[in-house]
C-alpha positions as a Markdown table, in Angstrom:
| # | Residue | x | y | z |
|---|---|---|---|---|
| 1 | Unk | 0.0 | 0.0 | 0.0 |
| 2 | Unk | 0.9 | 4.0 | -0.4 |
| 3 | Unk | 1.2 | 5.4 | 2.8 |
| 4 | Unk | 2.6 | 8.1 | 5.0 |
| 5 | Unk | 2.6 | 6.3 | 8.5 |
| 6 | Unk | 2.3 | 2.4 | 9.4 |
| 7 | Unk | 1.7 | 1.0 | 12.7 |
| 8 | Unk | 4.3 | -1.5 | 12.7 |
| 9 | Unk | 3.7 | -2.6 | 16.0 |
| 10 | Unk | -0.1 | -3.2 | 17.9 |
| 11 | Unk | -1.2 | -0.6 | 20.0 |
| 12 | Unk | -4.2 | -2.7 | 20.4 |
| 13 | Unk | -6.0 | -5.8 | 20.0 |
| 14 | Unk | -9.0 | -7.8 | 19.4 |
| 15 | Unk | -10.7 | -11.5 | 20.7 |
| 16 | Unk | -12.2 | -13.3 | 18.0 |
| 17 | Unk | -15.8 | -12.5 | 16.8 |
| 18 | Unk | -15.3 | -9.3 | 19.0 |
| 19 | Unk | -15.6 | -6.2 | 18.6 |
| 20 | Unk | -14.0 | -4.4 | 21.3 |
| 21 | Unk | -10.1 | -3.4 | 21.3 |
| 22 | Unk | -8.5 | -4.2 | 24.0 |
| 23 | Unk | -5.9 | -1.3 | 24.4 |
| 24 | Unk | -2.0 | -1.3 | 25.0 |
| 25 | Unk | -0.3 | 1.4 | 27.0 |
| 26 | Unk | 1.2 | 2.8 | 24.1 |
| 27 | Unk | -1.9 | 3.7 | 21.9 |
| 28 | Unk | -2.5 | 7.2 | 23.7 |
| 29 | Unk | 1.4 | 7.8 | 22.0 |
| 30 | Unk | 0.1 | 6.4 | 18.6 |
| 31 | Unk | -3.5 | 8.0 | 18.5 |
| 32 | Unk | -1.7 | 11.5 | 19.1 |
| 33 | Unk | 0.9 | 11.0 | 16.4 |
| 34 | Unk | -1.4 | 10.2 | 13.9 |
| 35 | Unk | -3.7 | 13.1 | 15.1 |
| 36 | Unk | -0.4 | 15.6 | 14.6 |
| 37 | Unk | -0.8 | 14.4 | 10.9 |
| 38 | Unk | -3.7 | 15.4 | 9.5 |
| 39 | Unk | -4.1 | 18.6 | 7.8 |
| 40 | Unk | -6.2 | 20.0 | 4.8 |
| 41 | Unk | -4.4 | 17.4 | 2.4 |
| 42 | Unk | -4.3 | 14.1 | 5.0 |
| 43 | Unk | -7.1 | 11.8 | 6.7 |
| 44 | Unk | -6.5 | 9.3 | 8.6 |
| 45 | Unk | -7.9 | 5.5 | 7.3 |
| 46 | Unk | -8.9 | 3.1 | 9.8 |
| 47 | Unk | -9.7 | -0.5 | 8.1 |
| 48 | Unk | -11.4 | -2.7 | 10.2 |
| 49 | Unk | -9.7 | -6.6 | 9.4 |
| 50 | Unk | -12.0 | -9.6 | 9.9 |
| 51 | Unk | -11.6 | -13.4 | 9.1 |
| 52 | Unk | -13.8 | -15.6 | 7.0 |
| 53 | Unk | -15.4 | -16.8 | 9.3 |
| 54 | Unk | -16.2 | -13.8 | 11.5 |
| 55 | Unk | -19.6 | -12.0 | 11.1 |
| 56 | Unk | -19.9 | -9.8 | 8.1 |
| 57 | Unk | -20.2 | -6.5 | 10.8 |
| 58 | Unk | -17.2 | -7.3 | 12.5 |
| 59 | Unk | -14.6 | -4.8 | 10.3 |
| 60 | Unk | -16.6 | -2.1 | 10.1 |
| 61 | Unk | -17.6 | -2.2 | 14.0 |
| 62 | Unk | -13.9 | -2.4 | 14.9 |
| 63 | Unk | -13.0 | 0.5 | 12.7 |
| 64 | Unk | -15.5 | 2.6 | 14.4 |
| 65 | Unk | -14.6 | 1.5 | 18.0 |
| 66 | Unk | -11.1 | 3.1 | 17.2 |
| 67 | Unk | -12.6 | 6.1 | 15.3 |
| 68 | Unk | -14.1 | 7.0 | 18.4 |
| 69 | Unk | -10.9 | 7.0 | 20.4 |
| 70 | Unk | -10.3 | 10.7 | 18.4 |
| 71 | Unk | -12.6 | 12.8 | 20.6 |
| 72 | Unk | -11.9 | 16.2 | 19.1 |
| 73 | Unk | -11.3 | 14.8 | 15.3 |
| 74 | Unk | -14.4 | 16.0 | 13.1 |
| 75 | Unk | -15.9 | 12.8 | 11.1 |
| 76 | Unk | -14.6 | 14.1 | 7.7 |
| 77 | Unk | -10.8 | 13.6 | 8.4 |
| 78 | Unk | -11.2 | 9.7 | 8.2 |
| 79 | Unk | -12.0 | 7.6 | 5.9 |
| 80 | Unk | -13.7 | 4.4 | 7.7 |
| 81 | Unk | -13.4 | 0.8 | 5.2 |
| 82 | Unk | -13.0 | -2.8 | 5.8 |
| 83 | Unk | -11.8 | -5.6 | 4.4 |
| 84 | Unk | -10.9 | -9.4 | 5.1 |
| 85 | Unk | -7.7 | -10.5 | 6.3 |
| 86 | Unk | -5.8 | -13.7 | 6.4 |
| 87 | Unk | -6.2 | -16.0 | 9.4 |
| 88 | Unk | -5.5 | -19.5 | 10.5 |
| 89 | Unk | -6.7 | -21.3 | 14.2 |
| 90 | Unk | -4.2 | -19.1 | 16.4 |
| 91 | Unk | -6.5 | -16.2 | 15.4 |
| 92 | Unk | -9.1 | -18.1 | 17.5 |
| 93 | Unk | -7.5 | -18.5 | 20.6 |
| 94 | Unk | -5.0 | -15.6 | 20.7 |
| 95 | Unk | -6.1 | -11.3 | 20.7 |
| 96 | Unk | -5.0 | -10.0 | 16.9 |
| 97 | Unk | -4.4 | -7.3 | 15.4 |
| 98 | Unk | -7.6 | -6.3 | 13.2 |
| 99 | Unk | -7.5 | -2.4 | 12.3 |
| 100 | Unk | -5.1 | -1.0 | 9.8 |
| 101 | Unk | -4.2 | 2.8 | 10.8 |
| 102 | Unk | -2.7 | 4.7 | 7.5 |
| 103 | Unk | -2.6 | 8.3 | 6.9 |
| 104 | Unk | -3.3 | 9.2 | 3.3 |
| 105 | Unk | -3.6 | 11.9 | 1.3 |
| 106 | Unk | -6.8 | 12.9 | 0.2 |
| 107 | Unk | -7.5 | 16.3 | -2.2 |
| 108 | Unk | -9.5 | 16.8 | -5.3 |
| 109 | Unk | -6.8 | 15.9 | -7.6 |
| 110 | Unk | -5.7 | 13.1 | -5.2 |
| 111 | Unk | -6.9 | 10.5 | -3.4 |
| 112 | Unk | -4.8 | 7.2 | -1.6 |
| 113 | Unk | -6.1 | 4.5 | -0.9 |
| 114 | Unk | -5.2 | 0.6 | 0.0 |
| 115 | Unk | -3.9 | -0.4 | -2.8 |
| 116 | Unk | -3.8 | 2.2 | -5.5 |
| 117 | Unk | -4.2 | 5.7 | -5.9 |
| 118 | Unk | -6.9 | 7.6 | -7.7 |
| 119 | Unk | -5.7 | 10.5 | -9.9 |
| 120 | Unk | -9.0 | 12.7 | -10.8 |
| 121 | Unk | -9.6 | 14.6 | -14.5 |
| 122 | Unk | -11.3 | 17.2 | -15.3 |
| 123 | Unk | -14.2 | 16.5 | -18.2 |
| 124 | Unk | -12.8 | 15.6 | -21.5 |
| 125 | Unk | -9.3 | 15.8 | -20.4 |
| 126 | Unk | -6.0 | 14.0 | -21.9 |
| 127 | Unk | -3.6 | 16.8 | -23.0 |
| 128 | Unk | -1.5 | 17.7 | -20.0 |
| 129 | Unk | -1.7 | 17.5 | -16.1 |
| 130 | Unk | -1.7 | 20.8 | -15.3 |
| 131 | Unk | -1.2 | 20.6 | -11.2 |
| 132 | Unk | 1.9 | 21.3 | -9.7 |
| 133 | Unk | 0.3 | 19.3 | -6.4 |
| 134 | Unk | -0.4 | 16.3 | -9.0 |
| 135 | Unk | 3.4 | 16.6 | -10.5 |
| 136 | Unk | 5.3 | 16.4 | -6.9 |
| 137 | Unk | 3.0 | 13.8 | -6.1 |
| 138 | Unk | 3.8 | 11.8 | -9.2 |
| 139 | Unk | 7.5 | 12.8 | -8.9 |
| 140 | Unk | 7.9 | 11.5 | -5.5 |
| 141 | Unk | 6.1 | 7.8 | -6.7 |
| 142 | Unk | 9.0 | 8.4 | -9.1 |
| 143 | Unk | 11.6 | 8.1 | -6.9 |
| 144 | Unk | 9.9 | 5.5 | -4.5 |
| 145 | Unk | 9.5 | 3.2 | -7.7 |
| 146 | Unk | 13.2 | 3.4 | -8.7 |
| 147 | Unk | 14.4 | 2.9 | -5.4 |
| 148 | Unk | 12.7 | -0.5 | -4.7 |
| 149 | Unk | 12.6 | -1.5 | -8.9 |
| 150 | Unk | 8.7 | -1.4 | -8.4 |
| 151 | Unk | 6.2 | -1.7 | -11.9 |
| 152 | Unk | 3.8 | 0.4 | -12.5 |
| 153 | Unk | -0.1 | -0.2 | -13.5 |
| 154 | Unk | -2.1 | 2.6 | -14.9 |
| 155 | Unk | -6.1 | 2.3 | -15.5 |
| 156 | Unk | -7.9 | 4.4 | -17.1 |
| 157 | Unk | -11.7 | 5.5 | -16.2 |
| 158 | Unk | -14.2 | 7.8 | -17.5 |
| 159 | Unk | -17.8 | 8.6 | -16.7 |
| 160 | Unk | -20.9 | 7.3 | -18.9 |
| 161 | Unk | -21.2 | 10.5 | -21.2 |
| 162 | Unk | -20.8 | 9.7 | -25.0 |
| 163 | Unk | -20.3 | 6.2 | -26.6 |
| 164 | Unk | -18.7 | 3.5 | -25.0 |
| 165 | Unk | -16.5 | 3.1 | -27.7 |
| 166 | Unk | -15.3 | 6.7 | -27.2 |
| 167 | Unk | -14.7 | 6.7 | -23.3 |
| 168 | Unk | -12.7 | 3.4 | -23.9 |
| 169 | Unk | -10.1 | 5.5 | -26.1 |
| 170 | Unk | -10.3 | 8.1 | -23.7 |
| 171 | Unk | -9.4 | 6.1 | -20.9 |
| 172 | Unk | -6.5 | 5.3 | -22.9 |
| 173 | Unk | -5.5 | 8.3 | -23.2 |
| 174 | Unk | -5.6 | 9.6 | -20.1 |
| 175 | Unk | -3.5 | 6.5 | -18.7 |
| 176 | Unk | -1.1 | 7.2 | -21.7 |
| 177 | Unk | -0.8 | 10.9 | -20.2 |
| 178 | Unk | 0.6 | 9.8 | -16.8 |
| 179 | Unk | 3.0 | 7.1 | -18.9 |
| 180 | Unk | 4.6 | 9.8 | -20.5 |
| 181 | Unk | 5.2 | 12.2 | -17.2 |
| 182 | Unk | 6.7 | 8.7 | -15.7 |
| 183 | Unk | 9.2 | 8.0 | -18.5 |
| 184 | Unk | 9.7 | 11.9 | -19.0 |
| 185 | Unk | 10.6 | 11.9 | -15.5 |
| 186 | Unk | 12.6 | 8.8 | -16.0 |
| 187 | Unk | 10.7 | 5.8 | -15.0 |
| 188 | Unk | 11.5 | 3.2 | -17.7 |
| 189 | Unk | 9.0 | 2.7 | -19.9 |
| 190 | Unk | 9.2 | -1.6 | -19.4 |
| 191 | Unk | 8.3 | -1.2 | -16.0 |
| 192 | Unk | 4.6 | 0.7 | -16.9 |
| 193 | Unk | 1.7 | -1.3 | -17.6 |
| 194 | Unk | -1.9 | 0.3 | -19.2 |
| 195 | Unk | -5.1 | -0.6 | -19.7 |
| 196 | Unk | -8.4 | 1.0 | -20.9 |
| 197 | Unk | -11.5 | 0.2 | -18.8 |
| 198 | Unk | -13.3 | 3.2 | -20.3 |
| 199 | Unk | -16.9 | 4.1 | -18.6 |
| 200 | Unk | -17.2 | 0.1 | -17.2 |
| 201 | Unk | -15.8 | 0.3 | -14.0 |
| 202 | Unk | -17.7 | 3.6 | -11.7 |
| 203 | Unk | -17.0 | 4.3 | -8.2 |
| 204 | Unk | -19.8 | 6.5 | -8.0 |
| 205 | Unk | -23.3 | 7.8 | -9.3 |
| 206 | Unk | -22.8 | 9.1 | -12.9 |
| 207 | Unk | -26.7 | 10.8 | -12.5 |
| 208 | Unk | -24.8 | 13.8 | -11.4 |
| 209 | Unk | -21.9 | 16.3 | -12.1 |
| 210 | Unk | -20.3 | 15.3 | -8.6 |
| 211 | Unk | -20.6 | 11.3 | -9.3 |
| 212 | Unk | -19.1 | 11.9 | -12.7 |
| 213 | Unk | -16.4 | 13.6 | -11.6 |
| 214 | Unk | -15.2 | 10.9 | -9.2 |
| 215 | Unk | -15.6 | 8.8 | -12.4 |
| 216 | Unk | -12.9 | 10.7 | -14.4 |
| 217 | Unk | -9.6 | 9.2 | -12.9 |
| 218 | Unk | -6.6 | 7.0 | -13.7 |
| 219 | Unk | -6.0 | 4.3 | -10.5 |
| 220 | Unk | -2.4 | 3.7 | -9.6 |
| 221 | Unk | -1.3 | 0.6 | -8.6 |
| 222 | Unk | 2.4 | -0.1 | -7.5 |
| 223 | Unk | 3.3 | -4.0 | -8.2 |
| 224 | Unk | 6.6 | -4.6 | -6.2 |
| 225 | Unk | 9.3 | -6.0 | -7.7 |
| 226 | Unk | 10.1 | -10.2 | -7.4 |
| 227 | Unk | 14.1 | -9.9 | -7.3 |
């Protein structure tokens, strides 16, 4: 994942099929450091991790036991998700680890998440990126991909206006126009994958101007290198 901060060690924990952390002297020093983070560009991401064979509400109950931790944090400087996690039978007898705490960056050009990171367009735009914010952004993935010999996979989106056909070139393009900044900036072009998915893939409600324009993006993904 694309992060500023990771909690490399558990400042809390949870029993199985519960949803209640149980809390280690050290997570009033973590909560406040993440706190100091946020600003008009950063919100903090709590993921709430569940096993298979937990209930369904599990990850998004433990996400919000933590949320709750920040008294004086408004509701819009987190993002609140979920998402299964990987367990085996030690899970059930042993306290676990099962909120992921990330700081990302989150503006209207921007937006990290997980796995990837969503770059947002303007309507009908392929020519140029025009946002000093989106070029030091890019820049520093740059250096972070030539550092650790990390690939690159560009996908390209688009709202549902026009044909198909159309928004599937234009998808294209867009991912093309982040290619070139990458290799003009010295990211070899080998290590960049691309693909189209045109208007077929929305994150959001394309009945209005807002939903369309969360549409209009190219995802990021970094694929670490195997050597």
């Amino acid at each position: 994942s694309i992060s500023n901060l990771k909690i490399l060690e558990p400042a809390f924990v949870f029993d199985f099929n519960q949803s209640n952390p149980k809390f280690k002297k050290r997570w009033s020093v973590v909560k406040d450091s993440l706190a100091a983070l946020i600003d008009e560009t950063h919100k903090i991401e709590i993921t709430g991790l569940l096993c298979p064979d937990e209930a369904d509400s599990l990850g998004l109950s433990r996400a919000k036991k933590i949320r709750e931790t920040f008294l004086k944090i408004p509701d819009e400087k987190f993002i609140i998700t979920t998402r299964q996690m990987v367990c085996d039978s030690i899970h059930r007898i042993l306290p676990f680890e099962a909120v992921d705490l990330q700081v990302r960056m989150f503006t209207p050009n921007i937006q990290e998440q997980h796995d990837k990171v969503l770059i947002y367009f303007p309507l009908n735009s392929t020519a140029k990126l025009n946002s000093e914010e989106l070029e030091s952004y890019l820049d520093n993935l740059i250096v972070k991909a030539n550092k650790t010999g990390s690939s690159i996979m560009l996908t390209g989106h688009t709202d549902n206006q026009g044909k198909a056909e159309n928004n599937q070139t234009l998808g294209f393009q867009r991912a093309r126009m982040v290619k070139n900044y990458f290799v003009e900036k010295g990211l070899p072009e080998n290590r960049i994958k691309m693909v189209s998915l045109g208007q077929k893939n929305p994150i959001n409600d394309n009945n209005s101007e807002a939903g369309r324009a969360k549409n209009r993006r190219v995802e990021i993904s970094i694929i670490p290198s195997t050597h």
